[in-house]
N, C-alpha and C positions, 0 to 999 in steps of 0.2 A: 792641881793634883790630878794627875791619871785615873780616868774611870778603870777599874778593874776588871779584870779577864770576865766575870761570873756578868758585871755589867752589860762588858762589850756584846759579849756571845746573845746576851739576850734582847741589845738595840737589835743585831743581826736578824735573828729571826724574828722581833717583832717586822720587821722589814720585809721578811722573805713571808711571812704571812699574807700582809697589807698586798703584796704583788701579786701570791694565790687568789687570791679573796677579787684583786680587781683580772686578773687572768679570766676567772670563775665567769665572771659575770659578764665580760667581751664575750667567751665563747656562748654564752646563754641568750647573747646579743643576738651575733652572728646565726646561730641555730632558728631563733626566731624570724629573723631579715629572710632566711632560706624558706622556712615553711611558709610564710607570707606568700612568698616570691611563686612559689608552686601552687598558693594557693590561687594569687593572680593571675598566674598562665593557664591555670585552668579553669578560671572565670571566662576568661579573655577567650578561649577555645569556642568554650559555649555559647560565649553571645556571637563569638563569629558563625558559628553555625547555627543560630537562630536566624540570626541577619540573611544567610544567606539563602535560608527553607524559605523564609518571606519573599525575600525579593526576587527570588523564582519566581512563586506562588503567584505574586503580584504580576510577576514579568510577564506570567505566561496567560493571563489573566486579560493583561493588556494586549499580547498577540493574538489571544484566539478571537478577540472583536476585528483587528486588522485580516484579518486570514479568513473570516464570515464576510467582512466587507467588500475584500477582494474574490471571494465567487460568488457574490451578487453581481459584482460591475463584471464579471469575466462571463457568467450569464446571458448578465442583458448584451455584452457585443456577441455572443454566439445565437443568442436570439433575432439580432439586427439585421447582422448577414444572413442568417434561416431567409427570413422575411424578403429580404434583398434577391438573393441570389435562386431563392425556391427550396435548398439544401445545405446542407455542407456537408462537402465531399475531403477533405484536407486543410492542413495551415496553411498551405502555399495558397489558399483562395482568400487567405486576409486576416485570419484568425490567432497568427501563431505568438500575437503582441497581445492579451488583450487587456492588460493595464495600461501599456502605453495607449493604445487605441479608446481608450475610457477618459483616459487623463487622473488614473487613480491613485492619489496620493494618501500610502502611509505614514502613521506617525511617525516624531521624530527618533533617528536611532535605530529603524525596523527599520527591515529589506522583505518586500516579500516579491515571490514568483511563483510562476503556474506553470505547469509540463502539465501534456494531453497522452493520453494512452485510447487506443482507439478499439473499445470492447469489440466492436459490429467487424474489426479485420480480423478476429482472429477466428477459431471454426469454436463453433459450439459444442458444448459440453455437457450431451445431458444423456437421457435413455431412448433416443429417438436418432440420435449420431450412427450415423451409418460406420460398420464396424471395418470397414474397407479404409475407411475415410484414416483411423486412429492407427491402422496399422502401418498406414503409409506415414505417417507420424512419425511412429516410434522406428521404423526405418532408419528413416531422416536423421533422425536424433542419433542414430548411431547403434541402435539394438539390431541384432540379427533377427529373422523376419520368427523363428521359434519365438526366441525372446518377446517380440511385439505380440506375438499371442495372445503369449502366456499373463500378458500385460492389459491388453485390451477386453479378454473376457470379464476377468473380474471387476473391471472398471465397469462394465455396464452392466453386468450383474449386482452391485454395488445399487446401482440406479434405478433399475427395469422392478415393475411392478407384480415381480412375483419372486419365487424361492427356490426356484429351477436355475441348480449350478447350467451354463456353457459347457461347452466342449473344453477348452479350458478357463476355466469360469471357478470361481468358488461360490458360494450362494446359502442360503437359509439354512438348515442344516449343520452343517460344514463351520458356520462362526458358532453354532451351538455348542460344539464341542471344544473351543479354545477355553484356557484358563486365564481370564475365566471368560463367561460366556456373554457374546451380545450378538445383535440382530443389525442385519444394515437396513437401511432406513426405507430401503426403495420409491424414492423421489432424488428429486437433483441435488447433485453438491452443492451446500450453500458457504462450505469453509474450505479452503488447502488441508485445513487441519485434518479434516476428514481423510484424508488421501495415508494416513498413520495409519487407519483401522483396518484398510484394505489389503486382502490376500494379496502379495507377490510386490504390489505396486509401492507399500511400505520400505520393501528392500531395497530398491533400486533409487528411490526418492529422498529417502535421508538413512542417514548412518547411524553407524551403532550408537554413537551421542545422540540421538537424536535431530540434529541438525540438518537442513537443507542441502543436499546436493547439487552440483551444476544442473545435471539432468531435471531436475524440479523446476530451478528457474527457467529453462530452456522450454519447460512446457509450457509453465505460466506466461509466456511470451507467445506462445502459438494458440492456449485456448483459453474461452469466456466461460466462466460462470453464469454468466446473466447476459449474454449474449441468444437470441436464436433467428434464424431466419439465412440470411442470406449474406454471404462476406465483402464488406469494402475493398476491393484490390487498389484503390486511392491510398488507401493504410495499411496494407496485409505487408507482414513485414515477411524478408525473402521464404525464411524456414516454411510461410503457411503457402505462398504461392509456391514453392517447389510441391511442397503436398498435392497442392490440386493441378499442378504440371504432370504430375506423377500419375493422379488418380480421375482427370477429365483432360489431359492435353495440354491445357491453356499454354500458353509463352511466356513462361516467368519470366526470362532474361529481355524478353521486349517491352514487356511491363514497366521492370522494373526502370530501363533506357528510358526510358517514357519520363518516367515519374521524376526524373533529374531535366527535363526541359530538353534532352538533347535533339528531338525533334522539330524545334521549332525554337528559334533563337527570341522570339518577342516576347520580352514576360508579361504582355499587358493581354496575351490572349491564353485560351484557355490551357492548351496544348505547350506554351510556352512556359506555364506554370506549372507545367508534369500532374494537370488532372485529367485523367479519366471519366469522358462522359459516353457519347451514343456512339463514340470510335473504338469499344471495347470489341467489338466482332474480330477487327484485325487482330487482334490476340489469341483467339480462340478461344474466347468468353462466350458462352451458350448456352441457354436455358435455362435453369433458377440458380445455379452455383454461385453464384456473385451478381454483387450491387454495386454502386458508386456512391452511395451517401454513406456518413457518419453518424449512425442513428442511436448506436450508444457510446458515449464515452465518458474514460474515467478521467476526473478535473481532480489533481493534486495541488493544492495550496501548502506554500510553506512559509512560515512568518518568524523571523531571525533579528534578536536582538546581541551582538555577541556571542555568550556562549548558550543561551536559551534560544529554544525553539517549539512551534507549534503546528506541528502536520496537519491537515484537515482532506479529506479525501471524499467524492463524493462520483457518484456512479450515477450518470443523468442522461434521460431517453426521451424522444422528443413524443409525445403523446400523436397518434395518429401513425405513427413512421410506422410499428408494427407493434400495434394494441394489445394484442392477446399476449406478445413478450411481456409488456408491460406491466400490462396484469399479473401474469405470470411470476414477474419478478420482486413485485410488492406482495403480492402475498408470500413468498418465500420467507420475503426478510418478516411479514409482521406475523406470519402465525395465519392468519387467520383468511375469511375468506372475501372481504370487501377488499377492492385496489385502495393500497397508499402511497403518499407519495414522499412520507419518510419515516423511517422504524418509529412504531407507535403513533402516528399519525391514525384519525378517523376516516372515513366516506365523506363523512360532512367536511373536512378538509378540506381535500380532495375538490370537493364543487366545489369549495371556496376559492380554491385557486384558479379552477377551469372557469368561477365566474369573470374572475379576476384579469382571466387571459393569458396568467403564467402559462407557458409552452413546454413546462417540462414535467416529467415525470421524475423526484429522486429517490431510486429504488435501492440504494445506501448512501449512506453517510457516517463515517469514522472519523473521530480526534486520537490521532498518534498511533496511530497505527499503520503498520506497514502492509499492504494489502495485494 
């Protein structure tokens, strides 16, 4: 016997129920599989970027001990050769390896190297700069001789121990009335940064972002902070020997011949190494404008494991080469008025190291910073 229509109709939608009912619960499946799924990727986000804060953290951790260790041994070989040779006047006199020259091995996976920057070539920069010296500077650099002026008074008005604008100068006063008001420090530059607060000098140095201009690094290439005394022309790089070509005579361009060996073909002698010693007369070197030693310079360490890195930069003066600098330049950095010989270091230090025989003075030292 045939089930009947009333039957049929109702197996059917028992049927099409039972199919809603398991439809229902796939998609409540599927829905769940998804929110899971997001919830996972962004678990997985997080511990990837835990992972990754650590293993910096750690990385860099591990570098900055390679990147100490390596200006201890780069150190003692510029202390060796000191000892050896009486000074150090340049790389070319042996210095320009001095991990290889150590035999200084980092750990596995780090790469580290050292570049010299030679504080004592460039012309010093304080309130005692002879103001002839900065004009011919900013010449050089490309300002018209107005512009260098207008450049140079406030720069040592900046610095000079009193609140008497220059001729064109800005000075005491004059920063009282900007909005809003500050005082400049009348002592030496101790930061670039400084060089923002300063009347005229701001303009021309960085842009209206704020950012560094050519001309900024062009200076920072020609003057020291923590340099004083008298210039290395073994280091003076072309821009500072044009200056003092400009403003005492001297033979830049024979100097400079010089200092590639091309005078003497033997590199095993002194001249053959393009250093400058008691043959500076033939240049037209005369009477205190320049020196031949390297009496401060700055040591950059860099310690690179892949994409991490650990800069260490340290600014080191031989004690005795010109003391009162030294002095001069520890107290800057510590505040106060005992010599140290690194930011926050005591006196008592200090002889500890001079008992010790250390030979240097470090009157900075920075981690990551670009200086």
């Amino acid at each position: 016997m045939y089930p009947s229509f009333r039957q049929r109709f109702a197996a059917v939608r028992g049927s099409a129920f039972r199919l809603r009912r398991r439809g229902a619960i796939l998609v409540a499946v599927l829905g769940f599989v998804v929110l899971l799924g997001f919830v996972l990727v962004a678990f997985i986000d997080e511990a990837v970027s835990k992972i990754k804060y650590f293993g910096v953290y750690y990385s860099r951790a591990d570098l900055r001990v390679d990147a100490y260790s390596a200006l201890d041994s780069t150190l003692a070989v510029l202390s060796e050769v000191y000892e050896i040779d009486g000074g150090l006047w340049a790389p070319a006199q042996g210095w320009s390896d001095p991990l290889g020259q150590s035999g200084f091995e980092a750990s596995d996976g780090v790469r580290v190297t050292v570049d010299f920057e030679d504080e004592s070539g460039k012309i010093p920069l304080d309130a005692d700069t002879d103001p002839s010296i900065l004009i011919a500077l900013f010449t050089e650099m490309g300002f018209s001789l107005q512009e260098a002026e207008h450049l140079t008074d406030p720069l040592l008005d900046w610095m000079d121990d009193d609140d008497l604008a220059r001729l064109h100068g800005f000075d005491g006063d004059d920063y009282d009335r900007e909005d809003p008001p500050y005082y400049p420090p009348n002592r030496r530059i101790r930061s670039w940064d400084e060089l923002r607060l300063i009347y005229v000098v701001q303009e021309h140095f960085f842009d209206e972002a704020g950012n560094p201009t050519p001309q900024l690094r062009q200076f920072q290439r020609a003057v020291s902070l923590y340099h004083t005394g008298q210039i290395n022309i073994n280091m003076a790089p072309p821009i500072v020997l044009n200056v003092l070509q400009q403003h005492y005579g001297i033979d830049a361009m024979g100097i400079l011949d010089f200092r590639t060996g091309g005078l003497d073909a033997d590199p095993d002698t002194v001249a053959g190494r393009g250093l400058i010693r008691s043959d500076a007369n033939a240049f037209g070197v005369t009477g205190d404008i320049a020196a031949y030693e390297s009496t401060t310079l700055k040591v950059s360490v860099e310690a690179r494991r892949g994409g991490n890195a650990f800069l260490l930069t340290a600014i080191v003066t031989y004690r005795g080469a010109d003391p009162s600098a030294d002095r001069d330049s520890a107290e800057r950095e510590s505040g106060s008025g005992s010599p140290t010989g690194t930011q926050g270091a005591t006196a008592r230090d200090v002889d500890a190291g001079t008992a010790l025989g250390y030979p240097f003075w470090i009157v900075m030292l920075s981690e990551n910073e670009k200086n």
